[in-house]
TORSE-748115 format. One line per 10 residues: number of its first residue (from 1); their letters; for each residue y, x negated, z negated of C-alpha. Coordinates in nm, 3 decimals, padded with zeros to 5 digits. Last residue first. Example, Ala and Ser with C-alpha at 12.3 -4.5 7.8 and 13.67 -1.06 7.14 Angstrom:
<sites>
2) sa) -00.106:-01.367:-00.714  -00.450:-01.230:-00.780
</sites>
This chain:
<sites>
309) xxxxxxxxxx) 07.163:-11.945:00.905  06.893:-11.919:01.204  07.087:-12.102:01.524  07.043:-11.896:01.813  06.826:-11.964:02.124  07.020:-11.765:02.384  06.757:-11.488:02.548  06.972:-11.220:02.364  07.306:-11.336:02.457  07.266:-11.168:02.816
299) xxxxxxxxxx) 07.181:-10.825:02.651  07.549:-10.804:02.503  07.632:-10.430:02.486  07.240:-10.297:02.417  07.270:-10.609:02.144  07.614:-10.406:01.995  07.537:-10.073:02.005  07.214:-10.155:01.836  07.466:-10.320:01.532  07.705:-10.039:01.554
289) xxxxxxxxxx) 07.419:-09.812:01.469  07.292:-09.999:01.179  07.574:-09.986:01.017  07.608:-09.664:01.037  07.281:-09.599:00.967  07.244:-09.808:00.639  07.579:-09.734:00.506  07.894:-09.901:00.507  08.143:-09.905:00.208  08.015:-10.202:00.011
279) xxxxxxxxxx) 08.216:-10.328:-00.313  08.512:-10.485:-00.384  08.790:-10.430:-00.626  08.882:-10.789:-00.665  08.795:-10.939:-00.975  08.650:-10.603:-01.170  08.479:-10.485:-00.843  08.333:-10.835:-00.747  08.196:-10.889:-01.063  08.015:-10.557:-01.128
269) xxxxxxxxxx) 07.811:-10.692:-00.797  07.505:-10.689:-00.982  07.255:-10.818:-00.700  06.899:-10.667:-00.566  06.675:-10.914:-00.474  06.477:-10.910:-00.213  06.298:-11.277:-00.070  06.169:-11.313:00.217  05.818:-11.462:00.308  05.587:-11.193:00.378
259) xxxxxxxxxx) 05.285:-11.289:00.549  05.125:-11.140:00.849  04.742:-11.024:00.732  04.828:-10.656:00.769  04.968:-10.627:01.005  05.129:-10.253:01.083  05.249:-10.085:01.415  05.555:-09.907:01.483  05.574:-09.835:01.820  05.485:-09.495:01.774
249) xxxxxxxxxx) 05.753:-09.366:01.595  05.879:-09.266:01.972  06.213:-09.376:02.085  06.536:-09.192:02.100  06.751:-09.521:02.027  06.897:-09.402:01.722  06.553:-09.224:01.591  06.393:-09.592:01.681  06.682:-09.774:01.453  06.620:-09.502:01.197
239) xxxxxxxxxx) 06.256:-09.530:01.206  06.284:-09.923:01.186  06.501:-09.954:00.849  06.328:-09.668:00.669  05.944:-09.888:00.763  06.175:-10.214:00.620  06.233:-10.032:00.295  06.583:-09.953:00.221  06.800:-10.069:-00.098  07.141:-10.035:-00.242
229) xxxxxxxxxx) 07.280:-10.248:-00.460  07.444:-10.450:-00.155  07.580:-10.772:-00.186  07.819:-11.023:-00.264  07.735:-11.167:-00.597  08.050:-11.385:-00.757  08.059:-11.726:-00.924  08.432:-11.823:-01.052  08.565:-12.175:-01.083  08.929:-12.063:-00.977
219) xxxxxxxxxx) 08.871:-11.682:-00.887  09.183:-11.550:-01.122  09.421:-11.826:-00.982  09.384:-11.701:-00.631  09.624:-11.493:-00.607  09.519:-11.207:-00.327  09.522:-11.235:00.049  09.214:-11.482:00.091  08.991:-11.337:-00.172  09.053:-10.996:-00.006
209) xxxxxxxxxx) 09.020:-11.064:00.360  08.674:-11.281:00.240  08.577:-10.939:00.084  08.679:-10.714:00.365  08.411:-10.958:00.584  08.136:-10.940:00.345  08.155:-10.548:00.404  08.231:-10.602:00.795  07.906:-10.796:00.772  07.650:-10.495:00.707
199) xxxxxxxxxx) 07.484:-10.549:00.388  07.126:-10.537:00.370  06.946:-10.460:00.071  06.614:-10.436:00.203  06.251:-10.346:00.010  05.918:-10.403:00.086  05.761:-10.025:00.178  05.627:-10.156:00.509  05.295:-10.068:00.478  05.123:-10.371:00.543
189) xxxxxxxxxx) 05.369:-10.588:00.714  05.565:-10.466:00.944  05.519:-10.473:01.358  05.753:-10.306:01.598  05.579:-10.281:01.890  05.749:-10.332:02.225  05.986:-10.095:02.433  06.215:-10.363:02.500  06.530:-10.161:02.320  06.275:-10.120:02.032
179) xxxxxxxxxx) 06.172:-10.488:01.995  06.529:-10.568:02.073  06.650:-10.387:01.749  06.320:-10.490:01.512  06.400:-10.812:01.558  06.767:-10.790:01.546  06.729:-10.618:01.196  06.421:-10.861:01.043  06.582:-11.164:01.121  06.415:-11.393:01.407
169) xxxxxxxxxx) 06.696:-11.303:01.637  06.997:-11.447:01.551  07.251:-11.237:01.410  07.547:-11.223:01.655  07.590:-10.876:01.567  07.526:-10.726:01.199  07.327:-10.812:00.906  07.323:-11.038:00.611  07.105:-11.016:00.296  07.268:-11.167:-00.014
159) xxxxxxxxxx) 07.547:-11.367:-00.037  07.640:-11.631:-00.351  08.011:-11.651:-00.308  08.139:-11.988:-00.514  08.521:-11.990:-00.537  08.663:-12.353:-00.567  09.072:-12.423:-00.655  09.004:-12.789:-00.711  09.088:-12.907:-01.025  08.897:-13.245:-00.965
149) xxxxxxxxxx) 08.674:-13.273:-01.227  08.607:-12.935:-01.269  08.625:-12.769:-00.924  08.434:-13.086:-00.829  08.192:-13.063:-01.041  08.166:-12.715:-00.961  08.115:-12.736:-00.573  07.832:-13.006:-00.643  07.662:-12.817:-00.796  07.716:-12.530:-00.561
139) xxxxxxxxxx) 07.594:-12.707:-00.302  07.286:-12.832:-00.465  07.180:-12.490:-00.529  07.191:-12.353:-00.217  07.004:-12.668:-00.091  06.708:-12.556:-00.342  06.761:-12.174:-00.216  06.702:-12.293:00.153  06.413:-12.487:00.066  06.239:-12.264:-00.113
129) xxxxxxxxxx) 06.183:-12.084:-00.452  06.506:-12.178:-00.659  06.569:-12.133:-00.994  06.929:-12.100:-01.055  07.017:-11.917:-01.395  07.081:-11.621:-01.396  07.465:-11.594:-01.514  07.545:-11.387:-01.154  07.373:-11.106:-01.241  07.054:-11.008:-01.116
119) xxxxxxxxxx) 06.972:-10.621:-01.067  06.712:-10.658:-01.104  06.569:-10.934:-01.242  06.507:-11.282:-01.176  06.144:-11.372:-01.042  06.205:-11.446:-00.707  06.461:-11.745:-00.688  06.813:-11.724:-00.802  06.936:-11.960:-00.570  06.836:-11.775:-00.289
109) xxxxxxxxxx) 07.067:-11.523:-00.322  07.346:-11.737:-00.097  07.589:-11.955:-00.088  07.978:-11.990:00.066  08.214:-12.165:-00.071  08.537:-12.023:-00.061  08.814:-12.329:-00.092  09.168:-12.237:-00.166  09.521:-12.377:-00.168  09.390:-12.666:00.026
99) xxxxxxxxxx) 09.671:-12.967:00.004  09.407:-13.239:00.083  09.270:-13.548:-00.100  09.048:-13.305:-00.360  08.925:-13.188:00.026  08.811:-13.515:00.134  08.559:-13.623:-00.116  08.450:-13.224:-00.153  08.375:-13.239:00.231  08.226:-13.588:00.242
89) xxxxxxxxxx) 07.978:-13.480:-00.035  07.895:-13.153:00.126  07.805:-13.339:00.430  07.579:-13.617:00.283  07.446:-13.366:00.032  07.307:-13.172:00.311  07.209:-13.453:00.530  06.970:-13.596:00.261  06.836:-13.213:00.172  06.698:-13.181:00.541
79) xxxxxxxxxx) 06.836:-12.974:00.859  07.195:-12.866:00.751  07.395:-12.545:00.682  07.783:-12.605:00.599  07.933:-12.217:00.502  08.280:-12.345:00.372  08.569:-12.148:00.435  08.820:-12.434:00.371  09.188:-12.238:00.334  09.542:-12.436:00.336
69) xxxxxxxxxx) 09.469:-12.678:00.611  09.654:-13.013:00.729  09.441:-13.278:00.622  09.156:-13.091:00.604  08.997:-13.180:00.965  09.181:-13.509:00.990  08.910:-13.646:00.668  08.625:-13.415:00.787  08.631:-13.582:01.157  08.681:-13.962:01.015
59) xxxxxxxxxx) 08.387:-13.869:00.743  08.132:-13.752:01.005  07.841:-13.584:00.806  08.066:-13.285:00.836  07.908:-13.220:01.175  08.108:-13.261:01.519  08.253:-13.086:01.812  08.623:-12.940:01.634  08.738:-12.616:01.808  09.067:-12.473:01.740
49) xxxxxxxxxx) 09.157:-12.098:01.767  09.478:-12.001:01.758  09.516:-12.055:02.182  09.247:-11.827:02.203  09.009:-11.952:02.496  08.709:-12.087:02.265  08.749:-11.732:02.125  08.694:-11.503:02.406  08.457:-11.778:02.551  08.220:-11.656:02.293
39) xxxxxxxxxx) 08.100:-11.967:02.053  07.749:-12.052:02.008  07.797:-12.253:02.308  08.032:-12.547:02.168  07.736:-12.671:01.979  07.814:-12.915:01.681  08.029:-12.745:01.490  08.375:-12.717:01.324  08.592:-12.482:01.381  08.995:-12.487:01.290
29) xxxxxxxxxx) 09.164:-12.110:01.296  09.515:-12.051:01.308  09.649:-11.716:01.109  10.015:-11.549:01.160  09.834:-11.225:01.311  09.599:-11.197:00.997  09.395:-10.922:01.090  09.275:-10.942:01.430  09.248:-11.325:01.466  09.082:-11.314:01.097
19) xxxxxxxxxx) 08.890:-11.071:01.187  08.734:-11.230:01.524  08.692:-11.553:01.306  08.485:-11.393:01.069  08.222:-11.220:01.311  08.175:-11.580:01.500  08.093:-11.686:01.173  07.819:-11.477:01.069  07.660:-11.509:01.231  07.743:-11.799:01.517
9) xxxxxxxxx) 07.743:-11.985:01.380  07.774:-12.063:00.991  07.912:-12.353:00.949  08.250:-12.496:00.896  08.566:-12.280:00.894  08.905:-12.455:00.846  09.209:-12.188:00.790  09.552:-12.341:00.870  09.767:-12.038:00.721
</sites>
């Protein structure tokens, strides 16, 4: 399969595109983005991979882009709510042209806002609490009309919290990671009791693998929670990445005027296991683990200014 990935680098992108070279031997990927250096020369040099310089706001570029693909793994970020629906518009125009046997959409829990409950199932309806949630939104709006009007074989993913390598540094795991490794204070807010539920990208990972292996007829027009049920309060989250790296509690310090602006939510994923058996396998310290392993492996990328998803 042609597979055409826009967005998302380099987390959790680059993570993607090292599976799909490692699991699906027969694969070619097609990137599109506008900074060449997000991605590890190990990729740039793969003769499967393909990499398009551009942004979807460039019709010409989208139009040859799908022409020839099966799969659109969709995860277009943009700076301001014009450009988004600029580049999501010329990506739907152009893909109910195409022969794509697929399209996974990817969005995330911000749709949902802060006051749905937990756990929140995917017929909540969309009330979104910030910018990134409002843009959320729009995309998948405009992913179901044209699912509906168009028949295109759409699969909306709404993602909740995201961890692993290649995250870029001003999320809470990486910041907390290099704070540690640098011997500096890790600071929470108030107590740090707010509540996590990260899921470690090889999870998200096995369930792109599994949408794109199975039929697809069964996920035509569906939306699905990926996520974790399970939670972990930030102060959990840093005393098991200090116990990891043999550092001192210590450096855990407390603000208590620093203001909190995530939002936790913890997702039904009943979904995802009746459409596709998924659901997370990795815990909290393992996961967490291979993602320390992985910044004290690549120190040189940790000075890179990476682009926030």
């Amino acid at each position: 399969m042609r597979i055409v990935l826009i967005g998302g680098m380099p987390f959790p992108a680059v993570n993607i595109i090292h599976s799909i070279l490692g699991k699906n031997p027969s694969d070619l990927v097609l990137v599109l983005n506008e900074n060449p250096n997000l991605l590890p020369f190990e990729i740039k040099e793969n003769p499967r991979v393909t990499y398009w310089q551009g942004t979807a706001k460039d019709k010409i570029l989208i139009k040859n882009l799908l022409s020839n693909a099966q799969v659109l793994l969709n995860m277009c970020e943009s700076d301001s709510i014009e450009n988004h629906i600029v580049s999501l518009s010329n990506i739907f125009e152009f893909a109910k042209d195409s022969n794509l046997q697929r399209i996974i959409h990817i969005s995330s829990s911000r749709v949902y806002g802060s006051g749905a409950d937990s756990p929140v199932i995917e017929e909540h309806p969309a009330k979104p609490a910030d910018l990134k949630g409002i843009m959320d939104a729009l995309g998948e709006q405009l992913a179901y009309y044209y699912s509906s009007r168009y028949s295109l074989p759409v699969v909306i993913l709404r993602v909740f919290s995201l961890y692993g390598p290649y995250q870029p540094l001003g999320n809470t795991v990486p910041l907390l990671i290099t704070s540690a490794l640098e011997n500096k204070s890790l600071q929470l807010w108030e107590n740090g009791e707010q509540a996590e539920n990260l899921l470690f990208i090889d999870d998200f990972i096995e369930a792109l693998q599994k949408i794109l292996k199975m039929k697809f007829d069964s996920l035509k027009g569906e939306v699905i929670n990926i996520g974790n049920s399970d939670i972990t309060a930030v102060k959990e989250i840093a005393n098991i990445i200090l116990s990891q790296l043999n550092k001192p509690q210590s450096l855990i310090s407390y603000e208590k005027n620093q203001k909190q602006d995530s939002i936790s939510l913890v997702p039904s994923i009943m979904k995802a296991k009746i459409l596709f058996s998924w659901s997370p396998k990795i815990g909290i310290e393992y996961g967490l683990e291979r993602t320390i392993d992985w910044y004290i492996k690549n120190r040189d990328l940790r000075d890179i200014e990476l682009q926030i998803i």
